[in-house]
N, C-alpha and C positions, 0 to 999 in steps of 0.2 A: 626498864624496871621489871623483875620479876615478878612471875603471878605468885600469892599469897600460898601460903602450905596450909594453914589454919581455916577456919568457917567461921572463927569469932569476928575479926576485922580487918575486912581487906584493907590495902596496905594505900598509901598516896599515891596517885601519880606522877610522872613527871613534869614539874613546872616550869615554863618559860615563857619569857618573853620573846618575839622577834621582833632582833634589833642589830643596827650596825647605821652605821653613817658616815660623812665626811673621809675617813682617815680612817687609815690600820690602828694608830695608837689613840683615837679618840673614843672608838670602838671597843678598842683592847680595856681600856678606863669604865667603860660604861658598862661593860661583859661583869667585870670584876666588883664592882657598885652592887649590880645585879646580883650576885650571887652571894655579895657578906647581905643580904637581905632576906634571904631565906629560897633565894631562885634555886632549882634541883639540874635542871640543864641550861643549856644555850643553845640558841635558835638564830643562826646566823645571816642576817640579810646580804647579801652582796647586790651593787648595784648592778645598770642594766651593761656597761661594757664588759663588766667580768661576766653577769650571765650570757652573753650574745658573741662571746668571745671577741674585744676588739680590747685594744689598749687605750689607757685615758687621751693620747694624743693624737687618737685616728678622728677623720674628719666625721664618722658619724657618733663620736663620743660624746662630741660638743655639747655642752649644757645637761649632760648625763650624768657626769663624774661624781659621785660621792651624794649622790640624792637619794635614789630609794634605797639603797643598802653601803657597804662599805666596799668599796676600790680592792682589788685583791689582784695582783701583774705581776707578780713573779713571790720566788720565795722568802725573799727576805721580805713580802710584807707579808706573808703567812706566819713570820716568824714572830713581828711584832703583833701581828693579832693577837696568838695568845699567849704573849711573853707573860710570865707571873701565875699563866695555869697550868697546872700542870696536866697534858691531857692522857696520863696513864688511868686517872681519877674521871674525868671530865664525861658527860653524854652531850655530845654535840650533835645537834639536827642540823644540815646546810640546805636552804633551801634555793637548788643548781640542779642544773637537767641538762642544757645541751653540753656543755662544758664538767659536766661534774666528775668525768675521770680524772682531767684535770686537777679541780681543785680537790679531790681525795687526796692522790698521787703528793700534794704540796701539803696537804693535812698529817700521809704517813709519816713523810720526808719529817718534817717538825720535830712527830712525835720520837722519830726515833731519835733526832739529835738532841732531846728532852733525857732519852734515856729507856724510853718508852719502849716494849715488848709488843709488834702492831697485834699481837695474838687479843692483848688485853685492853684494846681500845674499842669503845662501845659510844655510835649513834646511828645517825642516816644521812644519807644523802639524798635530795628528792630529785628523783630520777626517772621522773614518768616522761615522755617526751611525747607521747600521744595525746596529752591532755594539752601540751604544747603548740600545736597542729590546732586544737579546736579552739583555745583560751586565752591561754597570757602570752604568744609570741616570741617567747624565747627561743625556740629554735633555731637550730645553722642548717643541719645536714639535713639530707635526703632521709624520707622514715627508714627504707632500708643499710644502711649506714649506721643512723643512729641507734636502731634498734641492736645493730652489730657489736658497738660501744657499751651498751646498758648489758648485754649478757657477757662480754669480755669480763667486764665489772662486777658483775655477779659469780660466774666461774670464778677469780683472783679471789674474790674476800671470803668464799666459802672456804679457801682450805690455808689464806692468809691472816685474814682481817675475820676471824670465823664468830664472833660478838656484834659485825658490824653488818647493819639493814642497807643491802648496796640501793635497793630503790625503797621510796614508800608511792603506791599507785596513789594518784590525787584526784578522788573525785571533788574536792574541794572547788578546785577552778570549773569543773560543770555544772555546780550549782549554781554559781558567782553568774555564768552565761546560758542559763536556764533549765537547764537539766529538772525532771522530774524528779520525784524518788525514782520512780523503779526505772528511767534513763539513766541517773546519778551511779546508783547502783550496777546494772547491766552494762552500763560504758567500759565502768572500773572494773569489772571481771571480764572484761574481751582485752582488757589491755595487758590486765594478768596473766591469762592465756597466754596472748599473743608471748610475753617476755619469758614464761616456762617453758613454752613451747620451742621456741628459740634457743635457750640452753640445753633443753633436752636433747635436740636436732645436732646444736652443736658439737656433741662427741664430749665436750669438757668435762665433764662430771657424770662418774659412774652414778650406774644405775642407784646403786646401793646408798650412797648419799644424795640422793633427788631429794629426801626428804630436808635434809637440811638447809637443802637449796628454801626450798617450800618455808620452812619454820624462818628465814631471815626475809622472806617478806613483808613489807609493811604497809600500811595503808596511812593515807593524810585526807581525812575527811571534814568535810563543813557542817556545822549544826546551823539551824537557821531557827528561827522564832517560832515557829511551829512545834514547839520542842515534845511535843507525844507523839507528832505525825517523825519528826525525825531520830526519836528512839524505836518508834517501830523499824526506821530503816536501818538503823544499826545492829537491832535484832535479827531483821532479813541480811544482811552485809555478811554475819556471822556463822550465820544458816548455810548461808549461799557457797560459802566460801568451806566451809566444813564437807560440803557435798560436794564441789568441782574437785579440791584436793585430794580425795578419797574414790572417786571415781572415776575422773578422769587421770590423775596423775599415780593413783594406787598409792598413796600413804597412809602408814596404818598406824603411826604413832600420836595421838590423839593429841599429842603438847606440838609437834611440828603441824596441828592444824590450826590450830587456833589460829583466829582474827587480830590480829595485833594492828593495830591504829593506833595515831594521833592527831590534835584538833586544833583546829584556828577555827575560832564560831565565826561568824557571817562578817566581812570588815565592808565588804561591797554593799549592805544591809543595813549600815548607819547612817544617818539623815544627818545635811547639814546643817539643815532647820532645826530647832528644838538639840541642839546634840548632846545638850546632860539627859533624854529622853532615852540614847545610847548605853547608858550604864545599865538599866535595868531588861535592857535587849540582852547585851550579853551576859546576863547573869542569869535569862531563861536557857540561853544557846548553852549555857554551859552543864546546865543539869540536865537535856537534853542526853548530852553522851555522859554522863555519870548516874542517871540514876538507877541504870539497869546492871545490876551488879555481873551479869553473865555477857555482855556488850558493853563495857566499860571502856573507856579509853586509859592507855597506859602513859600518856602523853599530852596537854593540855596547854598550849598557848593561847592568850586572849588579846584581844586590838584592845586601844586606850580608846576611851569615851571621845576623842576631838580626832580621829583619825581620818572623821570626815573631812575639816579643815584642813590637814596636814599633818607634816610629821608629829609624833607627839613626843612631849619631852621626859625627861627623865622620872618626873614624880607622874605623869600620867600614866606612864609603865608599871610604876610602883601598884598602882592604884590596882593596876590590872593584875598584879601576883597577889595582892591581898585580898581580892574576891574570891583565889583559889584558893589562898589559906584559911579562908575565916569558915568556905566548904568544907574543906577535907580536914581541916581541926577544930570546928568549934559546932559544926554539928553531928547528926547523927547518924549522916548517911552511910559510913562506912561498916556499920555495926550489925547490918541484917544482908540476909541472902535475895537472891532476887525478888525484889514487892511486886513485880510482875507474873512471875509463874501460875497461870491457871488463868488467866483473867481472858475472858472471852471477847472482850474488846479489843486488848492487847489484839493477842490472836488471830483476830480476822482482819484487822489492817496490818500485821509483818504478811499476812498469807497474801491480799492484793499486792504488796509492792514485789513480791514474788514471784505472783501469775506474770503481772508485769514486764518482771525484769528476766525472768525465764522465757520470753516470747521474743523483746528486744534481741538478748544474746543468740539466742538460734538466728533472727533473722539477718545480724550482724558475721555468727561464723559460716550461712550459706551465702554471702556473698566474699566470702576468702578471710575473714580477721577483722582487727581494729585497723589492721596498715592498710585493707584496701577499704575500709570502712571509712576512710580520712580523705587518701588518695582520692574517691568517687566524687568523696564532697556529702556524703550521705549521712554522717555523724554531725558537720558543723552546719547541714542546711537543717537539721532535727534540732537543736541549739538554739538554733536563729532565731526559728520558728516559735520555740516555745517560752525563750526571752520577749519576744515581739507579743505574743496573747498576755507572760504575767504583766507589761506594761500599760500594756489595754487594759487589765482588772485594773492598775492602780490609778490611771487616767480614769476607768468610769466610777471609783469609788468601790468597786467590787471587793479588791482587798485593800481594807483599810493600812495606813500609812500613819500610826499618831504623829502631830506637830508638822506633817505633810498636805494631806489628800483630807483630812479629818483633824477636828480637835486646835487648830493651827493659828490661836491667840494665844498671845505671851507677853509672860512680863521681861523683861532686860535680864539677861545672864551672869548672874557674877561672876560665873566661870570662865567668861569671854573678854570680863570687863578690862583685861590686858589687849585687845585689840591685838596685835602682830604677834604679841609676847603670849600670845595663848598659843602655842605652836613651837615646835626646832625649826628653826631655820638656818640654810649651810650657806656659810659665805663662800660670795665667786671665787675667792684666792683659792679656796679648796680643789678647784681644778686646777689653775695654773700652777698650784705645789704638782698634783699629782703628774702633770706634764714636765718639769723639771726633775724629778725624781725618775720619771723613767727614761729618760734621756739619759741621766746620771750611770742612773743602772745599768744601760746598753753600754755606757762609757768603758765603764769599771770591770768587768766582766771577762772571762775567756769568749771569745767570740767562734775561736776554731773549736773549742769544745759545743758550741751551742751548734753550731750549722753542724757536726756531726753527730749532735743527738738527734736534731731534725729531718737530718738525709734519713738515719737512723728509723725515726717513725713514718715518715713517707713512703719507707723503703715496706717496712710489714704491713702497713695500711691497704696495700698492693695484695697482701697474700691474706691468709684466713689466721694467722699469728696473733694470739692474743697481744693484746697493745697496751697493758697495763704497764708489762716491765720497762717497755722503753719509754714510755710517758713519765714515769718516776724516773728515770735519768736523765729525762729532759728536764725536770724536775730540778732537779738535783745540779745541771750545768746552769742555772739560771737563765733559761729560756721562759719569755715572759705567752701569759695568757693572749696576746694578741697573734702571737708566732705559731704555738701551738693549734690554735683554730685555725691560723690562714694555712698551715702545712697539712689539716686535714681536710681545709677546702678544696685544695686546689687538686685532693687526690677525690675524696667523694663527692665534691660540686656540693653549690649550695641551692637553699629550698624554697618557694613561695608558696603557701597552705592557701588549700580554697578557700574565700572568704563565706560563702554560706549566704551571701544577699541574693544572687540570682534566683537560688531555689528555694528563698526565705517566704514563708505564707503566714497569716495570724486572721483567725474567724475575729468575727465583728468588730472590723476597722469600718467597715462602710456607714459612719453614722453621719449628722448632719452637718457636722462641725469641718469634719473630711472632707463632706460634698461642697462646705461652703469657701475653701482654702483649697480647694482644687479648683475651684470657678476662678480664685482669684489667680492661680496660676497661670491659667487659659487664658483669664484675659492680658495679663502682664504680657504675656507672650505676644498676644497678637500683637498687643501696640507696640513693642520693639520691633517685632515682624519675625521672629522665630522663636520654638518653645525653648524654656529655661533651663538652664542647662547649672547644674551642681557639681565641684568638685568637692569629694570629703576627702582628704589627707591624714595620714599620720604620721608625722616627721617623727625626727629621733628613732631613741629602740624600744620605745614604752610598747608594748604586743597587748594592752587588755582594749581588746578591737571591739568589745560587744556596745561600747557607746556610738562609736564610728557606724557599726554596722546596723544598728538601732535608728540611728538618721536617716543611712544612705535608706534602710528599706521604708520609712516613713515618708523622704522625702520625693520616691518612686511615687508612692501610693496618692500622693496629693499633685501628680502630672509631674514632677519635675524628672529631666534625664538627668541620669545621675551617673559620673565617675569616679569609681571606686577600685583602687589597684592594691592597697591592702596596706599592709604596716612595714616602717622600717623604709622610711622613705627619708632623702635629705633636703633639708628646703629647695634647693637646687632643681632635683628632682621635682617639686610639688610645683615649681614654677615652671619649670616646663610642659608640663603636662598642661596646667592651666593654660598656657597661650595655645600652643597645640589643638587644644580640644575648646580652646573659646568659650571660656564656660562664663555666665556672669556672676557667680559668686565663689568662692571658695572657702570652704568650713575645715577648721582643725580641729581634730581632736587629741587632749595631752591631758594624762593623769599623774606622770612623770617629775612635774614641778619644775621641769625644763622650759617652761611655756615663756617665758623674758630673753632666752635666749634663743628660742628655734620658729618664735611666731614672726618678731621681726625681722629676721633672716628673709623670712617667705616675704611678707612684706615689704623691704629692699629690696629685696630681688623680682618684684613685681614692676615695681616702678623701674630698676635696672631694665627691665626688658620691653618698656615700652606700658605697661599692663597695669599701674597703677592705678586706672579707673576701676578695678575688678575690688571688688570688696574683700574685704576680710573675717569672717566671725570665728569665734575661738571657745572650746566647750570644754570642761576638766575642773580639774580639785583646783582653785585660781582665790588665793585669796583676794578679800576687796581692795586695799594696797597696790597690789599687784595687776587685778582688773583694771584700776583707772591708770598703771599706766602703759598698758597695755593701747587702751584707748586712746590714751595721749602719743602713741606712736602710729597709730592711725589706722589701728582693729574698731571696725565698724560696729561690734557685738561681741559681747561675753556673758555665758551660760556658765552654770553650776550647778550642779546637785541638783538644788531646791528649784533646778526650772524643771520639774518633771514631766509638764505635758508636752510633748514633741510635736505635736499638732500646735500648739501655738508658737511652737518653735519656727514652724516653716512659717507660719502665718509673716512673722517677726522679717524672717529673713526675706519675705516677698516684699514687705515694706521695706528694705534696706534698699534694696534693688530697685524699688520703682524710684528711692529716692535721688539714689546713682543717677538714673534715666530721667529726674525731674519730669516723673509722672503724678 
């Protein structure tokens, strides 16, 4: 979206939804709904095997296929994505990171056989993969690898795709897993760094257009309910960023400095208790980034009011583009110049988050960058840590939680009053199409074309050759998303991110409730005759670890040992390790909606191995449906949302345990 030429009315935003599900053509249906509505772009979910690079029929896809986003394995379903749009027209956001040359590459492909000129093709691809490493676990490759891929991508669109945003940096996922303002802030400018930094080095791009390297950056930020403490930070975001591009990088054209962002408000921030109490959350998150006319965002996606419960459906979507329209058309915020200018209040909180975020960044680039900043473990144990203290305000009432922690009698919800039907829900066939269809496609295919566009990219992956070109031929020979990752794994190896428990700390845990749920650990212990021992898992590819990680450090702190190997684990896997390490309970954690097919897996295959008396508890977005029959396959415990105190979570699962041991 362009910036305004006038001072009388700045202009709308871009509006979107994120959204995709089930199927390339069910998606393609919903894109197109979306947009005879008054939607301005599209904001493309792909599920978790297209972002983790695996194909629907690989063993850790299982129960993945077409839940959080839409199935994307080669190009004929790229093609049906956006059959009917034209995307000569179209601003597409994809929100794809380790895989996202990839799905460009299959995005240009499209356009061009649309007719499409890729010069005039305008969106982003979110391409932060360091926020990956700390947040949502998407990642494959190694940071150095990956970081190699995001500036290949960057060099190719500046002098190809020269409209299109090859990454937006996402502090959005560091606030979701605790970030401060001025951590949120300083993280997302060491990641920046680090990626300019990197093309610069690379040779790719002369000096003379650095700047437009610079001017096609983008940002993907989170507004959260604080919304004056979070338009200060997009003030400071602005600031910040105006001043590293200008003197660290020497850019003098004041339009290639600009801060250019877009926003998804807080969706990790909705409560499943009270959740029409959601609607009026994001309608603060939203003027948060809009009402500062000079820190504005150019770009605006909002979550539906039930996305606590689940996927939301079509009118719930609706609901969430007409909160933007009834802003940016029927009031009067677009009509005045910044209402913030001069205000001394303003002022001295954008100047803390600042002080702040200018102390993190130094102490982050003296120890080598973001990539050794990850690599240490020193970004995601600062994360951990600072998740772990806001849980404790919300546990002691410090920050209020309405319909949560405060306030939390109610009457019956008519919103809700559809029980399962207040939610999208993707039927099982949806994987088994998506398993037959790519079998088909490997079928039908030149096959010698495929394994020589693969040699092909394994072959430059080797050398310092930009990897764009031969990715778009692989592209192009019908080489599916599962080929293309394993051909770049098995050249750059793949990654395991520290998970940030070991060096995770949070001030005033030690209160009575702690001391009285650590007695009882102690004692449980004794009378089995060894301390208790926790397995936390997280099957599947679902990467948003800070629940998992939130336990495992809770569940240290009240005496339990605790193992924790991180995310991206197959039941298989989480069964072995259980017997192995003899643990007596084992906790899942799944946000994914995969929870019916990947909990009794582990389950089966506990009792497969002997280990059936080892309990079960299982934590995630689970609806009630779905909870009992969970239960009914013999998961000892299920948590949601609304159990937010994690102290009586352990408490909980000490009673499971003594009841295993018939104590």
């Amino acid at each position: 979206m362009p910036y305004p030429a006038d001072r009388e009315r700045d202009r709308p935003w871009v509006m979107r939804t994120y959204a995709g599900h089930s199927s390339a053509a069910a998606s393609n249906a919903l894109y197109r709904r979306n947009l005879s509505k008054g939607q301005t772009g599209l904001s493309v979910a792909f599920d978790l095997p297209t972002q983790t690079g695996y194909d629907p029929d690989d063993e850790l896809a299982k129960g993945e296929v077409g839940k959080v986003g839409v199935p994307i394995s080669h190009i004929g379903d790229m093609r049906q994505l956006f059959d009917q749009i034209p995307l000569s027209s179209a601003n597409t956001s994809m929100t794809i990171n380790a895989t996202a040359m990839w799905l460009l590459a299959m995005y240009v492909t499209v356009a061009e056989e649309q007719g499409a000129d890729p010069s005039a093709l305008a969106g982003t691809t979110q391409n932060d993969i360091i926020k990956e490493y700390l947040s949502r676990g998407t990642y494959v490759f190694p940071p150095g690898p990956s970081l190699r891929l995001i500036t290949d991508m960057v060099a190719w669109t500046v002098s190809n795709v020269p409209k299109w945003n090859p990454i937006n940096i996402c502090s959005y996922h560091l606030q979701e897993v605790g970030a401060t303002p001025a951590q949120e802030v300083a993280y997302a400018m060491c990641t920046a760094i680090a990626v300019l930094d990197s093309v610069r080095d690379s040779g790719q791009v002369p000096q003379e257009k650095f700047g437009e390297v610079v001017a096609r950056i983008s940002f993907f930020v989170n507004a959260g309910v604080r919304f004056i403490e979070e338009m200060c930070k997009m003030r400071a975001f602005a600031q910040l960023w105006d001043e590293i591009t200008l003197e660290r990088y020497g850019v003098e054209n004041p339009k290639h400095r600009r801060f250019r962002y877009g926003v998804q408000v807080n969706s990790l921030g909705l409560t499943e208790a009270q959740p029409e109490n959601n609607v009026q959350r994001i309608v603060l998150e939203m003027l948060a980034v809009s009402l500062s006319r000079n820190a504005r965002a150019r770009a605006i996606q909002l979550p539906a009011w039930n996305e606590a419960l689940g996927l939301p459906r079509p009118w719930d979507q609706q609901w969430a583009l007409r909160m933007q329209q009834v802003l940016a058309y029927e009031t009067d915020l677009l009509e005045y110049d910044d209402i913030f200018d001069g205000s001394p209040v303003i002022e001295a909180k954008v100047n803390e988050i600042l002080a702040g975020a200018r102390e993190e960044i130094d102490r982050v680039q003296a120890m080598g960058g973001a990539v050794a900043a990850v690599e240490s473990g020193y970004m995601k144990s600062n994360l951990v840590s600072s998740l772990a203290d806001r849980r404790r305000r919300v546990e002691a009432g410090e920050d209020v939680v309405v319909g949560v922690n405060k306030f939390d009698t109610t009457e019956p919800s008519p919103l809700q009053a559809e029980g399962a039907n207040a939610i999208e829900t993707i039927d099982p066939i949806v994987e088994m199409h998506a398993v037959e269809a790519i079998q088909q496609w490997r079928a039908n295919r030149d096959n010698a074309a495929v394994a020589a566009s693969l040699d092909a990219l394994r072959e430059a992956a080797k050398t310092d050759q930009n990897l764009v070109e031969v990715t778009l031929a692989c592209a192009r020979a019908g080489v599916t998303t599962g080929e293309w990752s394993q051909a770049l794994r098995e050249t750059f190896g793949e990654y395991r991110a520290p998970t940030g428990v070991s060096g995770a700390s949070a001030s005033g845990e030690a209160g009575s409730e702690i001391a009285r749920v650590r007695d009882r650990v102690r004692t449980t212990g004794e009378e089995i005759g060894e301390r208790l021992r926790m397995l936390v898992g997280k099957p599947g590819l679902d990467g948003h670890s800070n629940g998992a990680e939130q336990v495992a450090v809770r569940a240290r702190d009240v005496g339990f040992e605790v193992v924790y190997q991180g995310i991206r684990l197959t039941p298989s896997q989480i069964v072995a390790a259980a017997v192995q390490e003899d643990v007596h309970v084992v906790g899942l954690s799944i946000l994914s909606g995969s929870h019916l097919e990947v909990v009794p897996a582990v389950v089966d295959g506990l009792r497969a191995a002997g280990a059936g008396d080892i309990p079960v508890i299982v934590g995630g977005i689970i609806p009630p449906d779905d909870a009992a029959k969970l239960r009914d396959r013999g998961v000892a415990r299920v948590f949601t949302p609304k159990d937010y105190e994690l102290t009586e979570i352990m408490d909980e699962i000490v009673t499971v345990i003594r009841e295993v041991h018939s104590l």
